[in-house]
BAVEXMI-71477 format. One record per residue (C-alpha): x, y, z. Coordinates in nm, 2 decimals, always signed. Each point is the difference from the previous one (the first is absolute). Layout:
<nodes>
+--------+--------+--------+
:      x :      y :      z :
+--------+--------+--------+
:      X :      Y :      Z :
...
+--------+--------+--------+
</nodes>
This chain:
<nodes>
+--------+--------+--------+
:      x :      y :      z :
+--------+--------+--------+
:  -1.31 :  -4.96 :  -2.36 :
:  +0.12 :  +0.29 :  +0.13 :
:  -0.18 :  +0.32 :  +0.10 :
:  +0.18 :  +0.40 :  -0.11 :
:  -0.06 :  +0.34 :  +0.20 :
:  +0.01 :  +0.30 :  -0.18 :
:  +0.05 :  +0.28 :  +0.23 :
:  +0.01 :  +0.37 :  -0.08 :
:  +0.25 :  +0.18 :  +0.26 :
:  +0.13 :  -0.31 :  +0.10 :
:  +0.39 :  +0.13 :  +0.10 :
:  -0.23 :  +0.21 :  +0.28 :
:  -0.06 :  -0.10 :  +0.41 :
:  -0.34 :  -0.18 :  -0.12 :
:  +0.10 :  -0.12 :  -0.35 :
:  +0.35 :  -0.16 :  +0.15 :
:  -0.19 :  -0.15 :  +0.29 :
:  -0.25 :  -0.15 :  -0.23 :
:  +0.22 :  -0.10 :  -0.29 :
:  +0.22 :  -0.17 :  +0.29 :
:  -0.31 :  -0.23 :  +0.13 :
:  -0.16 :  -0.08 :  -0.36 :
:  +0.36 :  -0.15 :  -0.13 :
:  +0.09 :  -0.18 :  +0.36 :
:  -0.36 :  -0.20 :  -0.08 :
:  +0.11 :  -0.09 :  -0.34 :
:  -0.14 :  +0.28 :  -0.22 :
:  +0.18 :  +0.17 :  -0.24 :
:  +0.01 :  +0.37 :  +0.02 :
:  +0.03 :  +0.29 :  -0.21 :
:  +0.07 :  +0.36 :  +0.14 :
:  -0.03 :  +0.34 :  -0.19 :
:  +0.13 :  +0.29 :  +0.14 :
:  +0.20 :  +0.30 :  +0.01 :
:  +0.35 :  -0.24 :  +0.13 :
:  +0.05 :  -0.36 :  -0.04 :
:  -0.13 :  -0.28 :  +0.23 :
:  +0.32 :  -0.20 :  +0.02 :
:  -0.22 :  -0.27 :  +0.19 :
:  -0.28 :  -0.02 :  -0.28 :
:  +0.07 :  -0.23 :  -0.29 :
:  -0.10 :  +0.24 :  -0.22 :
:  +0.05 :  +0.39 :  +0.03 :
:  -0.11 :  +0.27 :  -0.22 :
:  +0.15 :  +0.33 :  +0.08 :
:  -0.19 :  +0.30 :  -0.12 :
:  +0.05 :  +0.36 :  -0.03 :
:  -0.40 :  +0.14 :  +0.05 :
:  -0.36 :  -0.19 :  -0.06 :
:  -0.06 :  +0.22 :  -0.26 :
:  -0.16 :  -0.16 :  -0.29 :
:  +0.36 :  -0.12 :  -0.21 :
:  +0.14 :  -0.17 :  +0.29 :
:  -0.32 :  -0.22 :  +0.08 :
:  -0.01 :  -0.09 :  -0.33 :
:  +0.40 :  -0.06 :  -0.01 :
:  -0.08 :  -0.26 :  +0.30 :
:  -0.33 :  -0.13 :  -0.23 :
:  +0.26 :  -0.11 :  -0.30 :
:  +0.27 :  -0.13 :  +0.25 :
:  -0.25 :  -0.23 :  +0.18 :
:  -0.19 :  -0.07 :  -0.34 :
:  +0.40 :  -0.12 :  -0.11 :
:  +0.08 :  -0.23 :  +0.32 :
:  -0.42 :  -0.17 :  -0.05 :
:  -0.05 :  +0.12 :  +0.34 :
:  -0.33 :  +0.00 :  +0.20 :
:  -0.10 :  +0.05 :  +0.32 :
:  -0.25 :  -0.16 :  +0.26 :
:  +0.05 :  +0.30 :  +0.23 :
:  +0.06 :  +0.37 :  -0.11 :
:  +0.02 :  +0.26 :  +0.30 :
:  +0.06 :  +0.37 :  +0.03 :
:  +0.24 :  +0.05 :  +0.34 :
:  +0.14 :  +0.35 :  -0.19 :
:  -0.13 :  +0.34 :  +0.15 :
:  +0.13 :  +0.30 :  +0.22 :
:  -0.13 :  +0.22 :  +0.26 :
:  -0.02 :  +0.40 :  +0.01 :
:  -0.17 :  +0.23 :  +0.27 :
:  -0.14 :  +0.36 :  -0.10 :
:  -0.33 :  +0.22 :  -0.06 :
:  -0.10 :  +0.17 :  -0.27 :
:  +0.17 :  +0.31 :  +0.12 :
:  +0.35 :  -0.17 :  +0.03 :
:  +0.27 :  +0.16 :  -0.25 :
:  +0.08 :  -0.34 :  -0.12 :
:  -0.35 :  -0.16 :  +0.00 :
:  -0.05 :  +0.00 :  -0.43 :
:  +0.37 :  -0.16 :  -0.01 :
:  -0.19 :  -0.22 :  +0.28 :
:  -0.22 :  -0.05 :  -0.20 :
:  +0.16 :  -0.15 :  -0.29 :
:  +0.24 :  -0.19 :  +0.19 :
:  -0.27 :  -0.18 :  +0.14 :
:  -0.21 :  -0.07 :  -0.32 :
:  +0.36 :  -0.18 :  -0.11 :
:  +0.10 :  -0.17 :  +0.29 :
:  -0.39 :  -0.14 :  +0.08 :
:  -0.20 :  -0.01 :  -0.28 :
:  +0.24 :  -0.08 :  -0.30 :
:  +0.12 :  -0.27 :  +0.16 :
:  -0.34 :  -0.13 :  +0.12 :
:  -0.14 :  +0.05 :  -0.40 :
:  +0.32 :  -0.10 :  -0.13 :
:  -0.02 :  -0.34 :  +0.23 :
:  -0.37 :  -0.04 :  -0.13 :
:  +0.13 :  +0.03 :  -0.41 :
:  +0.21 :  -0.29 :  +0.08 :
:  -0.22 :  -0.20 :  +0.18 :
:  -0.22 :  +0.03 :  -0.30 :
:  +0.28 :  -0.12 :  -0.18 :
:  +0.17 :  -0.27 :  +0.17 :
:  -0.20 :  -0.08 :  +0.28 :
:  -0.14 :  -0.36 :  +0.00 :
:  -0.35 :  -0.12 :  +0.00 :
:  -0.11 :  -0.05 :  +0.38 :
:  +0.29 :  +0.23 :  +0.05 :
:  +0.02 :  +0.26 :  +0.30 :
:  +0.07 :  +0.36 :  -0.04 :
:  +0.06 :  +0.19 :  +0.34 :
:  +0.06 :  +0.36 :  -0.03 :
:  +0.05 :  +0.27 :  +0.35 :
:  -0.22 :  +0.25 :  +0.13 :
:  +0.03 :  +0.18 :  +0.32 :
:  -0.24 :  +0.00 :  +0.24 :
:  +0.02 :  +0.35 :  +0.10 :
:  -0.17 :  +0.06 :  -0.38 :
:  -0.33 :  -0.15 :  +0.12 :
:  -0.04 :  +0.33 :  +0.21 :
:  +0.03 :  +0.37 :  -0.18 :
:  +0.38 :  +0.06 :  +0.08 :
:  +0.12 :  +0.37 :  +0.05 :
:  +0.29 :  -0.01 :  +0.15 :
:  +0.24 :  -0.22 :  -0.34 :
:  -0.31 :  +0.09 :  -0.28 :
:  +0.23 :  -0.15 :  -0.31 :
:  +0.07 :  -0.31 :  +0.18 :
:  -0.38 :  -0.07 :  +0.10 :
:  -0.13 :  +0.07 :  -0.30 :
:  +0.19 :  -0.18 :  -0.17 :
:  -0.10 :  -0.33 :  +0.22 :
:  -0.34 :  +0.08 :  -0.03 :
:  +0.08 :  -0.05 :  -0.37 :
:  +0.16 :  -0.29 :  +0.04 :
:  -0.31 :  -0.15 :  +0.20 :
:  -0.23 :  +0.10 :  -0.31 :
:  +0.25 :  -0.15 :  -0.24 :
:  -0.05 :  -0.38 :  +0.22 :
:  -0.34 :  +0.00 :  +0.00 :
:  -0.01 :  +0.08 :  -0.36 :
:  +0.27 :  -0.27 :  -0.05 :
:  -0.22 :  -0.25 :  +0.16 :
:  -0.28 :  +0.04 :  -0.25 :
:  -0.09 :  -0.21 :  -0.32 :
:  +0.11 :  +0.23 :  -0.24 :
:  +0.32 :  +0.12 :  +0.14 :
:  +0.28 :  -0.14 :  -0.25 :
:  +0.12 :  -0.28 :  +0.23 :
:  -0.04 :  -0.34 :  -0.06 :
:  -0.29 :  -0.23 :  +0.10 :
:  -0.02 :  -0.09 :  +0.36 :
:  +0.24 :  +0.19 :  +0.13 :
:  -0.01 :  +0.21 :  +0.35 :
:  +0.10 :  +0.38 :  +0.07 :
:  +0.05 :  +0.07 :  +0.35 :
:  +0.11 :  +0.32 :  +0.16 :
:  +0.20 :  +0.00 :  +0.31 :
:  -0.01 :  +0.35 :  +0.24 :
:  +0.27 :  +0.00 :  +0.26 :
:  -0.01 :  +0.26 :  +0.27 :
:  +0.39 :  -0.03 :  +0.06 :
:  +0.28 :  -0.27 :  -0.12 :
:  +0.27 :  -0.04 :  +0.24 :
:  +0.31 :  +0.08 :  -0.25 :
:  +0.34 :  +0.11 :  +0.11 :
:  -0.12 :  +0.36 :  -0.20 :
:  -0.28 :  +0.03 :  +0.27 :
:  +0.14 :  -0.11 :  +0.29 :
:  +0.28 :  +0.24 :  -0.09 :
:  -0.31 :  +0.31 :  -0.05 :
:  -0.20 :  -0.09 :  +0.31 :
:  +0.27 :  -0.12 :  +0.26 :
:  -0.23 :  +0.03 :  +0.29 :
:  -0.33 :  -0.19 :  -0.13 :
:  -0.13 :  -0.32 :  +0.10 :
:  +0.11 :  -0.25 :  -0.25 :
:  -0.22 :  -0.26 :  +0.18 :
:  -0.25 :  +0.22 :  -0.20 :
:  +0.16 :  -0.04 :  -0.35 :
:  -0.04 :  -0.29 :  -0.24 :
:  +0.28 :  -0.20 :  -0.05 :
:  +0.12 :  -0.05 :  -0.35 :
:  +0.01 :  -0.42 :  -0.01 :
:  -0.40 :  +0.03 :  +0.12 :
:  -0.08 :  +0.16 :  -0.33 :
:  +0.25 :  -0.28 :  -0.16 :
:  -0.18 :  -0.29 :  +0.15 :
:  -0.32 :  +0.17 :  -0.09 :
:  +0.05 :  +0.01 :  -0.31 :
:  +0.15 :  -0.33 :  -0.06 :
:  -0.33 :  -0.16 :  +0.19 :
:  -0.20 :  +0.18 :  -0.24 :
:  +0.24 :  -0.10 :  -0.32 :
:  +0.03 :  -0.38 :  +0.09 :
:  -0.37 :  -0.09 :  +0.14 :
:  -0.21 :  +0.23 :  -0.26 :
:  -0.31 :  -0.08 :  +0.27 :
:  +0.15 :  +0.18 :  +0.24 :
:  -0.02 :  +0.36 :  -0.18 :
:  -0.23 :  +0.26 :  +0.06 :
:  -0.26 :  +0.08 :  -0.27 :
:  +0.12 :  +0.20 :  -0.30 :
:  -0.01 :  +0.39 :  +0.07 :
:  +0.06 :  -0.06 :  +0.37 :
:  +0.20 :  +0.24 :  +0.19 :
:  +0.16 :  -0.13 :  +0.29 :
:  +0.08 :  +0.25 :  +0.29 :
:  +0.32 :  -0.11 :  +0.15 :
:  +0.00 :  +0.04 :  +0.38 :
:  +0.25 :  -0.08 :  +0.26 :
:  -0.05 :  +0.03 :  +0.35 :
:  +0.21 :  -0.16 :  +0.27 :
:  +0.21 :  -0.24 :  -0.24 :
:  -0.33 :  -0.15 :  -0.14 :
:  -0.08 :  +0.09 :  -0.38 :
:  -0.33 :  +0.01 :  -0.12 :
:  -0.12 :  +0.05 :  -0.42 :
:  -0.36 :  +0.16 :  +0.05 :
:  -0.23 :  +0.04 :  -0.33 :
:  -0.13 :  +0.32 :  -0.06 :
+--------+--------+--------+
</nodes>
């Protein structure tokens, strides 16, 4: 019997690259986002993840009987600034949609649709375990994000019985946008998008293999070698 991914911000670097891996190993997948996934068998395009499109996506997966045995949140943005930049409350905002809609809006559907023994992986940053002056919006709203896993992870949460929220926390993906924004970096020093894939995909298809539920996995690359450190 087949196995379904349900990925929010799956027409994204991450998203793509993980949607690409799931379906190549036999799974179908199912991508919601701003654009199609042309790859994914099935893509929901959306305008926001206000409340009326999430539950527009609830009735058209309710309609096709679809459930899914991993659920993961690969949508999100970045924006720098203090509290004294001119833009930092339109900072703000933009980063409460971008991060933590999309990671509560990932966790309303995992509570829907997301099987028993299922996995639910949503992403941090790990820059948000430390106080982060320099892009305020964008660590506070990881920081929330890391609250909103461990409080997915316990008994009482909504989701179903047995299942496992994980937090991943890169420091930096290596995606044509970055390389583009930090021509002169290492990239030895950046995580490569298809280790997060096969991460995930260990952790999907060998349930023993996952870290316990609430974990938050610091994502570290140094010299080509990848390492998920709980935190």
């Amino acid at each position: 019997m087949s196995k379904n991914l349900l990925i929010l911000g799956g027409s994204g670097a991450l998203g793509s690259e993980i949607i690409t891996l799931f379906k190549n190993k036999g799974w179908k997948t199912i991508s919601i986002d701003f654009r199609d996934n042309t790859k994914s068998d099935i893509s929901i395009s959306i305008t926001s993840t206000n409340a009326s499109e999430l539950h527009r996506v609830e009735e058209i997966l309710k309609s096709t009987n679809t459930k899914a045995d991993t659920i993961v949140c690969a949508a999100g943005g970045w924006v720098g600034g203090n509290a004294a930049d001119e833009g930092y409350l339109g900072s703000v905002q933009k980063m409460i949609d971008m991060n933590l809609y999309s990671a509560f809006g990932t966790a309303f559907l995992g509570s829907k649709f997301l099987n028993e023994n299922g996995l639910l992986v949503l992403t941090g940053a790990n820059a948000a375990l430390q106080p982060t002056s320099f892009m305020i919006a964008y660590g506070a709203t990881k920081a929330a994000t890391h609250h909103l896993i461990k409080s997915l992870a316990q008994p009482d949460s909504g989701l179903p019985n047995n299942s496992t929220t994980v937090g991943i926390l890169p420091i930096t993906l290596d995606t044509p946008i970055n390389r583009t924004a930090m021509p002169n970096s290492n990239f030895d020093d950046w995580t490569p998008l298809s280790d997060i894939a096969n991460k995930l995909y260990e952790w999907s298809s060998i349930p023993e293999s996952r870290p316990t539920g609430g974990s938050l996995l610091s994502i570290i690359t140094k010299n080509k070698v990848t390492t998920y450190t709980p935190q």
